[in-house]
PDB file of N, CA, C and O in Angstrom:
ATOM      1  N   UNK A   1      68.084  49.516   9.401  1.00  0.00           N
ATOM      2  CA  UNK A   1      66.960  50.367   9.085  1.00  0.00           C
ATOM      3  C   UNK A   1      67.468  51.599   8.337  1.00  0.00           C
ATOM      4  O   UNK A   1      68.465  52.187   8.755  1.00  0.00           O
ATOM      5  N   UNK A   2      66.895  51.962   7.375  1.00  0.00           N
ATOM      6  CA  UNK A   2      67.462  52.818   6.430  1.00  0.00           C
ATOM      7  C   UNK A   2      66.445  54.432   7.008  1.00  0.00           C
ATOM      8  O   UNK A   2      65.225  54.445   7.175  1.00  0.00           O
ATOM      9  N   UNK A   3      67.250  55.448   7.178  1.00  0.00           N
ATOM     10  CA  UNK A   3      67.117  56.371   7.417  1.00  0.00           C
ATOM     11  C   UNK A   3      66.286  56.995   5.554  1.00  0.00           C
ATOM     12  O   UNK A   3      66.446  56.590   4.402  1.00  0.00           O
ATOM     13  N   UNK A   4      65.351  58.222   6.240  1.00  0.00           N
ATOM     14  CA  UNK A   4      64.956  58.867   5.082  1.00  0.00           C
ATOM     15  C   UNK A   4      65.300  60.358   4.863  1.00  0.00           C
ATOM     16  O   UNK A   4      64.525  60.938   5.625  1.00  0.00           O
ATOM     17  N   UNK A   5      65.790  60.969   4.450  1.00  0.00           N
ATOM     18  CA  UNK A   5      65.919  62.296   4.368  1.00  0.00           C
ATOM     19  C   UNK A   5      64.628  63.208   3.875  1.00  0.00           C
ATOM     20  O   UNK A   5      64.085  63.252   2.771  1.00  0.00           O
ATOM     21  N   UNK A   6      64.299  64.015   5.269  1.00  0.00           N
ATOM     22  CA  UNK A   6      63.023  64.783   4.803  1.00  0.00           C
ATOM     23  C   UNK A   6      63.839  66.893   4.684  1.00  0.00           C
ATOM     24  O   UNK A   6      64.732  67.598   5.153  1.00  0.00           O
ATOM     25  N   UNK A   7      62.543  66.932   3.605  1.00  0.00           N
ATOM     26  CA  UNK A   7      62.880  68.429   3.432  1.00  0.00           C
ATOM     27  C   UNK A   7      61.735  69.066   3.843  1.00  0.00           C
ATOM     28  O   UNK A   7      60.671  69.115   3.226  1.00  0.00           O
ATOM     29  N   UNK A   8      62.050  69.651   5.125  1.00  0.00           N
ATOM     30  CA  UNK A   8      61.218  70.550   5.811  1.00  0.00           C
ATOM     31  C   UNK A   8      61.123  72.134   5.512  1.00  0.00           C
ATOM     32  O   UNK A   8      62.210  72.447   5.027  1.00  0.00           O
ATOM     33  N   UNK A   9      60.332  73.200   5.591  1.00  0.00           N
ATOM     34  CA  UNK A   9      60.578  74.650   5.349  1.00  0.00           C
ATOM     35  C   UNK A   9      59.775  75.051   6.282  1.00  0.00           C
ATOM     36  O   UNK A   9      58.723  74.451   6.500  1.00  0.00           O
ATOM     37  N   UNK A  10      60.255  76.428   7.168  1.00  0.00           N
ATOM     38  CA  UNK A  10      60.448  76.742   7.961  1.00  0.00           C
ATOM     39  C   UNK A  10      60.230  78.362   7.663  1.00  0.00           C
ATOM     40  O   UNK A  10      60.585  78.779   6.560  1.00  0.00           O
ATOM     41  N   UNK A  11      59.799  79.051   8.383  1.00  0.00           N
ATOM     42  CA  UNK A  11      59.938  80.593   8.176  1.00  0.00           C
ATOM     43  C   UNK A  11      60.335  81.067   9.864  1.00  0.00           C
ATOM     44  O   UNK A  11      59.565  81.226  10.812  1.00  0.00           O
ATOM     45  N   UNK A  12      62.205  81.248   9.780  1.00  0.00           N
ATOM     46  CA  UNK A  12      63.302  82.046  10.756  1.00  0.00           C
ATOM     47  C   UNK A  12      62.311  83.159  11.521  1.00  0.00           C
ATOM     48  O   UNK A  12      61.615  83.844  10.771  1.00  0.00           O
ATOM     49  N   UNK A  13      62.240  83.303  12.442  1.00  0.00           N
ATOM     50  CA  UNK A  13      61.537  84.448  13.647  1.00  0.00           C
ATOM     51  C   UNK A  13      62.328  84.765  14.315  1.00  0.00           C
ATOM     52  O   UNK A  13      62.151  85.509  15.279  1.00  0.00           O
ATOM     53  N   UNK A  14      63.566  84.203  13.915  1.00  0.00           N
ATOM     54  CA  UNK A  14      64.596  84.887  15.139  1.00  0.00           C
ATOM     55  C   UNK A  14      65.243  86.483  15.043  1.00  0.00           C
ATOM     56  O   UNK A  14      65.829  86.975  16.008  1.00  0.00           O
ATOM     57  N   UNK A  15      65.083  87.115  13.928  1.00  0.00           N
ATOM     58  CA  UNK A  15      65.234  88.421  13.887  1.00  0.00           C
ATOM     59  C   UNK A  15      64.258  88.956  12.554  1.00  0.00           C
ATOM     60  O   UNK A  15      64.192  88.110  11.662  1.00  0.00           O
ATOM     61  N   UNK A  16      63.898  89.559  12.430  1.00  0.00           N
ATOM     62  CA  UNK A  16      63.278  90.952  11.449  1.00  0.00           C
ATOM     63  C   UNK A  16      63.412  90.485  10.037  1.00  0.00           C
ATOM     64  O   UNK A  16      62.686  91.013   9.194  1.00  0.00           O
ATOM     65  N   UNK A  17      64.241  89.574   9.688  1.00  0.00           N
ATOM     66  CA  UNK A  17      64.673  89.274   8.407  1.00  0.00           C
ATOM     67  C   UNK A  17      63.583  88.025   7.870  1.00  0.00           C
ATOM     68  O   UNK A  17      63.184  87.845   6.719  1.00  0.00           O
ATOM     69  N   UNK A  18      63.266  87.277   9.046  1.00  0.00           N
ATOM     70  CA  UNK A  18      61.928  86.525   8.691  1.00  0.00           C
ATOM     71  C   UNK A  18      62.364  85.154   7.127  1.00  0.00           C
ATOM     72  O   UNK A  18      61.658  84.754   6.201  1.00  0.00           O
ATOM     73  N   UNK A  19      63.428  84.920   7.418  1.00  0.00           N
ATOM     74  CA  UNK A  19      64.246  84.267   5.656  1.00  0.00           C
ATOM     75  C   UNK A  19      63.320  82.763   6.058  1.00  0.00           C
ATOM     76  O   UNK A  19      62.820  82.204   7.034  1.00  0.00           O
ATOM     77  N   UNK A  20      63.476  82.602   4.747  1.00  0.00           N
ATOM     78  CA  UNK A  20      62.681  81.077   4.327  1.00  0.00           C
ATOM     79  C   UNK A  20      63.607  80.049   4.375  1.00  0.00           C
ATOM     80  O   UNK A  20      64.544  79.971   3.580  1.00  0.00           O
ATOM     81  N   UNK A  21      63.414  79.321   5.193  1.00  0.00           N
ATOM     82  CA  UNK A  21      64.544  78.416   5.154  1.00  0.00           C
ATOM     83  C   UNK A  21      63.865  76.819   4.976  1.00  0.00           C
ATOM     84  O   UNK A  21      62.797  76.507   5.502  1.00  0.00           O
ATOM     85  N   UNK A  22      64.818  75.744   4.007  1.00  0.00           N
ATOM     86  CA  UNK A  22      64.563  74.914   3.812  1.00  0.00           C
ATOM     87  C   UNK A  22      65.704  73.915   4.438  1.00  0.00           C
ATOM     88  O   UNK A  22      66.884  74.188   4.218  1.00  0.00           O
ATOM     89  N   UNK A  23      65.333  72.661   5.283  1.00  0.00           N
ATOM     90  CA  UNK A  23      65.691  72.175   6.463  1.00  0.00           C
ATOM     91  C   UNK A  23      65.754  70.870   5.738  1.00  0.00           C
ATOM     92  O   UNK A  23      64.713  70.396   5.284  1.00  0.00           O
ATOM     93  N   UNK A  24      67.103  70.141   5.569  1.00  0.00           N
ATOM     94  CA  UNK A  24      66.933  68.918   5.265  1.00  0.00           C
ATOM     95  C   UNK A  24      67.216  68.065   6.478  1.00  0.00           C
ATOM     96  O   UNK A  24      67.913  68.494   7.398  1.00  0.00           O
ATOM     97  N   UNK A  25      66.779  67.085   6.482  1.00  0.00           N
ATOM     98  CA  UNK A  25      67.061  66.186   8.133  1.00  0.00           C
ATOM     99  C   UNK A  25      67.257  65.179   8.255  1.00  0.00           C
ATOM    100  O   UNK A  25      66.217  64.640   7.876  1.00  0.00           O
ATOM    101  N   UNK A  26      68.160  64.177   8.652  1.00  0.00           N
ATOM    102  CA  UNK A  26      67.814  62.415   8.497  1.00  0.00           C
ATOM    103  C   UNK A  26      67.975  62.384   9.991  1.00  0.00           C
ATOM    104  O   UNK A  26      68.758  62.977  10.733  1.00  0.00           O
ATOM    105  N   UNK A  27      66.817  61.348  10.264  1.00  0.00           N
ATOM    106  CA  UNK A  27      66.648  60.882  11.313  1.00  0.00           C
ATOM    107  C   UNK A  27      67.009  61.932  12.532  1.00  0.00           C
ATOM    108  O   UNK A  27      67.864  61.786  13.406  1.00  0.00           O
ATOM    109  N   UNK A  28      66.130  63.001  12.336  1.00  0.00           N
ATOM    110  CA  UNK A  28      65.761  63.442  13.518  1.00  0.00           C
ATOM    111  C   UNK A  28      67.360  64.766  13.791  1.00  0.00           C
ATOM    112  O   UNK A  28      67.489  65.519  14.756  1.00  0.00           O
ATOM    113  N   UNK A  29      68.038  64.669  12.947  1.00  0.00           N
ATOM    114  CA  UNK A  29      69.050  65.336  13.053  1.00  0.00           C
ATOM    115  C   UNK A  29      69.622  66.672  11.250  1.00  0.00           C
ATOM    116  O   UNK A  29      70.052  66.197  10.198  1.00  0.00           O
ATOM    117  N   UNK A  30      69.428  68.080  11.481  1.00  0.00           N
ATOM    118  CA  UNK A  30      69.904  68.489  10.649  1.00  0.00           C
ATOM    119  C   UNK A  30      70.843  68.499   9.988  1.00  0.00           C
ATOM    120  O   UNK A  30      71.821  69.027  10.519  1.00  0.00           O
ATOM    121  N   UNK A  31      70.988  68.080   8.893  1.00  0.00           N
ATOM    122  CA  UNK A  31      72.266  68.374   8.046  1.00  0.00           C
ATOM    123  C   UNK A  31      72.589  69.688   7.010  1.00  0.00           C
ATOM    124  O   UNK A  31      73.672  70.124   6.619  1.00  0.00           O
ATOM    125  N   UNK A  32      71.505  70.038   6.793  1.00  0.00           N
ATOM    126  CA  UNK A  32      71.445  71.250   6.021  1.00  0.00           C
ATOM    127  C   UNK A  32      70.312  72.284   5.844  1.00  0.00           C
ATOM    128  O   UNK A  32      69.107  72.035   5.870  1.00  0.00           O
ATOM    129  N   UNK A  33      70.773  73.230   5.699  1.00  0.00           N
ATOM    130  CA  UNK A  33      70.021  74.441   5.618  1.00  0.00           C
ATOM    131  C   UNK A  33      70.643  75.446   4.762  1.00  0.00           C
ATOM    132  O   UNK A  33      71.801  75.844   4.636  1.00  0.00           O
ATOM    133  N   UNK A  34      69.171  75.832   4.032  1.00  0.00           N
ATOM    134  CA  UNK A  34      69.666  77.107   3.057  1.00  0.00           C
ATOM    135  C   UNK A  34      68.290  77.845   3.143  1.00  0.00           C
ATOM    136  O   UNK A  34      67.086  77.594   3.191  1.00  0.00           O
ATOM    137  N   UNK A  35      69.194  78.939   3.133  1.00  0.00           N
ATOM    138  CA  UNK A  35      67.847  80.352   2.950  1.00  0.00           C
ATOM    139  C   UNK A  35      67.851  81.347   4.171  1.00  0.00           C
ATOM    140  O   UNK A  35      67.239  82.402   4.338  1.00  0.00           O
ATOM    141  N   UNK A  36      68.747  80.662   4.972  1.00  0.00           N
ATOM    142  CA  UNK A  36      69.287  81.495   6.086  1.00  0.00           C
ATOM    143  C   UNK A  36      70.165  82.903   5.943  1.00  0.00           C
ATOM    144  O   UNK A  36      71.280  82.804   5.432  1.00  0.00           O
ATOM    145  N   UNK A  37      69.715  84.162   6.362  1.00  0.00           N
ATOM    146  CA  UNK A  37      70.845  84.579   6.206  1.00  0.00           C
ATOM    147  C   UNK A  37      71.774  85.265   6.943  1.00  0.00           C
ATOM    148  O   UNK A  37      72.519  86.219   6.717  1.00  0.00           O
ATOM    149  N   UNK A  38      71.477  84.315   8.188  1.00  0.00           N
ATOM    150  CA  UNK A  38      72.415  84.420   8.918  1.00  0.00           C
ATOM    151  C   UNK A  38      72.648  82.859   9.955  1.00  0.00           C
ATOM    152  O   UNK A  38      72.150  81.767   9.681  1.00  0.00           O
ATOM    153  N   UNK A  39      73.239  83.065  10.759  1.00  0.00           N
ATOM    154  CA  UNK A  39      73.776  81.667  11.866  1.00  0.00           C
ATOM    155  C   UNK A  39      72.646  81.162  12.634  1.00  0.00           C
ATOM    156  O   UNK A  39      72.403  80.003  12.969  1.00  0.00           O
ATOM    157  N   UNK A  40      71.869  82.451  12.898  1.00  0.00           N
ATOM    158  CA  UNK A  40      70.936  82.491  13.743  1.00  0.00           C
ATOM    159  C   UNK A  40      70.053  81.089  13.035  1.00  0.00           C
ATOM    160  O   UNK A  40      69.925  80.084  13.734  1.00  0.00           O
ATOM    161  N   UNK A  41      69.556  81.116  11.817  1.00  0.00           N
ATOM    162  CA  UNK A  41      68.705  80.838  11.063  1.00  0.00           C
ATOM    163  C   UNK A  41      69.361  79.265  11.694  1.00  0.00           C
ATOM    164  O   UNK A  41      68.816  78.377  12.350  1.00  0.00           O
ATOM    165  N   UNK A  42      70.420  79.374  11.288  1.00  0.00           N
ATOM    166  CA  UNK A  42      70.588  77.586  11.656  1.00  0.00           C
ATOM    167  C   UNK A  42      70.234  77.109  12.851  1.00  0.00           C
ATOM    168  O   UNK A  42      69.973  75.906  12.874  1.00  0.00           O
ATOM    169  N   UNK A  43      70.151  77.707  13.853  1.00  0.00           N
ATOM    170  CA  UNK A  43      70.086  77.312  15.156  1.00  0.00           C
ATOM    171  C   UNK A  43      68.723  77.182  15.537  1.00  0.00           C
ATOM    172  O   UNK A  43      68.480  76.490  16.525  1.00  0.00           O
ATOM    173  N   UNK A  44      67.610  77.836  14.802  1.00  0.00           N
ATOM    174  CA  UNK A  44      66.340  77.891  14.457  1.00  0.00           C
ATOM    175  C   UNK A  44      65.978  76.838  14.084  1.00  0.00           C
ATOM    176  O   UNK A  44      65.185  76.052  14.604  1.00  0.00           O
ATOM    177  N   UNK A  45      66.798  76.748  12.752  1.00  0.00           N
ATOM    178  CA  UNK A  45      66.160  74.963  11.966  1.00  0.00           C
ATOM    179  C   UNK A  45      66.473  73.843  12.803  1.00  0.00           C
ATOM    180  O   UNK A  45      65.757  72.842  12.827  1.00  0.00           O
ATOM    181  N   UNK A  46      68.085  74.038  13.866  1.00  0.00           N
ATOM    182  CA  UNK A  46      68.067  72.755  14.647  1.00  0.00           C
ATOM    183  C   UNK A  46      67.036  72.689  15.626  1.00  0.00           C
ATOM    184  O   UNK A  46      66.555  71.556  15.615  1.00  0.00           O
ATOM    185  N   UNK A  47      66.360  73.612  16.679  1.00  0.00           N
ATOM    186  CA  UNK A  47      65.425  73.330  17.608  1.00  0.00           C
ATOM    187  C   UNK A  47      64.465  73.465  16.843  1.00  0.00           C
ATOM    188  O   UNK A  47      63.920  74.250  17.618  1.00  0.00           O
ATOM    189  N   UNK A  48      63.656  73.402  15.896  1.00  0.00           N
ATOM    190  CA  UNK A  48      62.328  73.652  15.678  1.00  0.00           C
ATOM    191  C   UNK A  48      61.822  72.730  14.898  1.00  0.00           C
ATOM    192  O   UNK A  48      60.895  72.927  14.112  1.00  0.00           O
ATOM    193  N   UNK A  49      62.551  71.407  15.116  1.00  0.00           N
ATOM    194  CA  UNK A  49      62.375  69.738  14.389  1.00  0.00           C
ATOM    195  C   UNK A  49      60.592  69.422  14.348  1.00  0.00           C
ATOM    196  O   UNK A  49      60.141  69.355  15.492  1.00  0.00           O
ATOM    197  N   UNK A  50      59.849  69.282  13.574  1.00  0.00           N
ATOM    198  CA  UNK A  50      58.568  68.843  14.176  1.00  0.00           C
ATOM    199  C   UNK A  50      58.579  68.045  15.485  1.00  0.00           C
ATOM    200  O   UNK A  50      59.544  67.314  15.710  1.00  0.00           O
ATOM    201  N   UNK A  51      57.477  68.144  16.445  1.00  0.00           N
ATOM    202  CA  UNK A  51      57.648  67.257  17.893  1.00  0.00           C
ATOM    203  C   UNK A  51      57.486  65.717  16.909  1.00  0.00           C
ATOM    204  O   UNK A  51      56.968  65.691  15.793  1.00  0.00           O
ATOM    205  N   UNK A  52      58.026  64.580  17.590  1.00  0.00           N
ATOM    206  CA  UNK A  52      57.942  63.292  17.500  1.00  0.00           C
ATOM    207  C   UNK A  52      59.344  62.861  16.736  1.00  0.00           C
ATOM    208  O   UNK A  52      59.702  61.689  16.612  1.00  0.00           O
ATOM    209  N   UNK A  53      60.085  64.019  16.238  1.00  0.00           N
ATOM    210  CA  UNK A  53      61.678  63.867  15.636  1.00  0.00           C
ATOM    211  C   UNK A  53      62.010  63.421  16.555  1.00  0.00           C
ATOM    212  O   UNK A  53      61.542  63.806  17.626  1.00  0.00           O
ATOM    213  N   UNK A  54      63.144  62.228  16.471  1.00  0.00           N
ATOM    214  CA  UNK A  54      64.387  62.235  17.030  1.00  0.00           C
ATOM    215  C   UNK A  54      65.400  63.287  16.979  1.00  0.00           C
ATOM    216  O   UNK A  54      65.276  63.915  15.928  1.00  0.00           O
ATOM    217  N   UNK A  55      66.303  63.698  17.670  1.00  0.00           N
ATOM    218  CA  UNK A  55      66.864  64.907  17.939  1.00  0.00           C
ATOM    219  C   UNK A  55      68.143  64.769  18.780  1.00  0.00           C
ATOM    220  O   UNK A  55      68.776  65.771  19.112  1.00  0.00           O
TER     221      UNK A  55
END
């Protein structure tokens, strides 16, 4: 079964900076993120998968 890579975007709430981040994902798992500008941001895009992701 062939996995699809989706590009999700996201707006970071984890501090004041509020950055736009765009979330690429295959199968339920992040691989990338940009627009973060900081660590935080990543840790954001990993828990905040739409519900029904694998994860």
């Amino acid at each position: 079964m062939e996995k699809k890579v989706e590009v999700l975007h996201f707006n970071c709430e984890v501090c004041k900076n509020h950055c736009s981040l765009t979330v690429e994902a295959e199968g339920g798992q992040v691989f990338n993120v940009t627009g973060n500008g900081c660590l935080r941001g990543l840790a954001y895009a990993q828990s905040h998968l739409p519900e029904g992701k694998e994860r």
